[in-house]
C-alpha positions, -999 to +999 in steps of 0.1 A: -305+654+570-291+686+590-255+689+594-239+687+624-207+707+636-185+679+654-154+685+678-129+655+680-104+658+715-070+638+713-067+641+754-032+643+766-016+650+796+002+681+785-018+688+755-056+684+741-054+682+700-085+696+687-102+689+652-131+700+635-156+692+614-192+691+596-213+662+586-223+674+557-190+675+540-174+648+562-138+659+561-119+664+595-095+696+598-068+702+623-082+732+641-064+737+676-038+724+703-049+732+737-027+730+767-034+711+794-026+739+821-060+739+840-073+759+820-084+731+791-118+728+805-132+760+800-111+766+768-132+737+750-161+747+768-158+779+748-151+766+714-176+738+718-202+770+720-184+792+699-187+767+667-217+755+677-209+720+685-233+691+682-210+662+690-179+659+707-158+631+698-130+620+724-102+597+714-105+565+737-069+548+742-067+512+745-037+487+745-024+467+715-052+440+730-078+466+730-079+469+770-080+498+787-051+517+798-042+543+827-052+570+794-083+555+791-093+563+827-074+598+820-097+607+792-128+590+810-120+617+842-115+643+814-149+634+803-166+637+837-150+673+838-166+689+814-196+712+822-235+696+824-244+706+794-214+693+772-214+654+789-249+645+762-227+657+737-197+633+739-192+601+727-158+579+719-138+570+690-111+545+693-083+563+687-053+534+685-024+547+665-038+581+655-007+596+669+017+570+649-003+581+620+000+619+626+035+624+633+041+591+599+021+623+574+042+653+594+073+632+591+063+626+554+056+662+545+096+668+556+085+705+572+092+709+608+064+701+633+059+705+669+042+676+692+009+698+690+008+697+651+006+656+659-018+661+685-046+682+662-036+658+638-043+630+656-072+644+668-087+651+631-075+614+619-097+603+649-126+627+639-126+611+598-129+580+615-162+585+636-173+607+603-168+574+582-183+552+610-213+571+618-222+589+583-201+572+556-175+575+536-176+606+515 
């Protein structure tokens, strides 16, 4: 089976963690924190072609009773956003508690982080779950 490059987005209002990743290895790395200034769009436009993307994961927020939220409808507009040629290539990942998670392991680590290390981390926790979901556990 080929391997394919895969993009996870943890879409915020201020900020879009981004995370990266191949199939064939199945491990999810922190790889960029994008602000949401306008210009978010064509910034993962570009790294979607620049690494050759083949998926592209976005977080989906839900409540603690799995319902969608106000976020979920942000990240659903976000969706609708992106170029033509990008909207085949994304699918969703629930992404409850990723950012709990993240800042739990920053927090751990005792270094100082910013709220865009939690975002690209949250964003890579929620791309090693659709690598585990969709191609296994490594």
């Amino acid at each position: 089976m080929a391997s394919v490059h895969v993009l996870a987005l943890d879409v915020g209002v201020k900020r879009v963690g981004v995370a990266l990743a191949d199939t064939s290895v199945k491990i999810a790395v922190p790889y960029a924190v994008v602000q949401a200034d306008g210009t978010e769009i064509a910034t993962i436009t570009d790294i979607v072609r620049k690494e050759s993307i083949g998926t592209l994961v976005l977080g989906y927020p839900r409540n603690q009773s799995g319902d969608a939220t106000a976020q979920t409808q942000y990240v659903l507009d976000f969706a609708r956003r992106l170029p033509a040629e990008l909207q085949p290539l994304v699918v969703y990942q629930d992404e409850s508690l990723t950012s709990v998670q993240a800042e739990q392991q920053l927090q751990a680590a005792q270094k100082p982080y910013s709220k865009g290390d939690i975002d690209k981390l949250a964003a890579s926790l929620i791309l090693q779950d659709y690598l585990e979901l969709q191609h296994g556990r490594i």
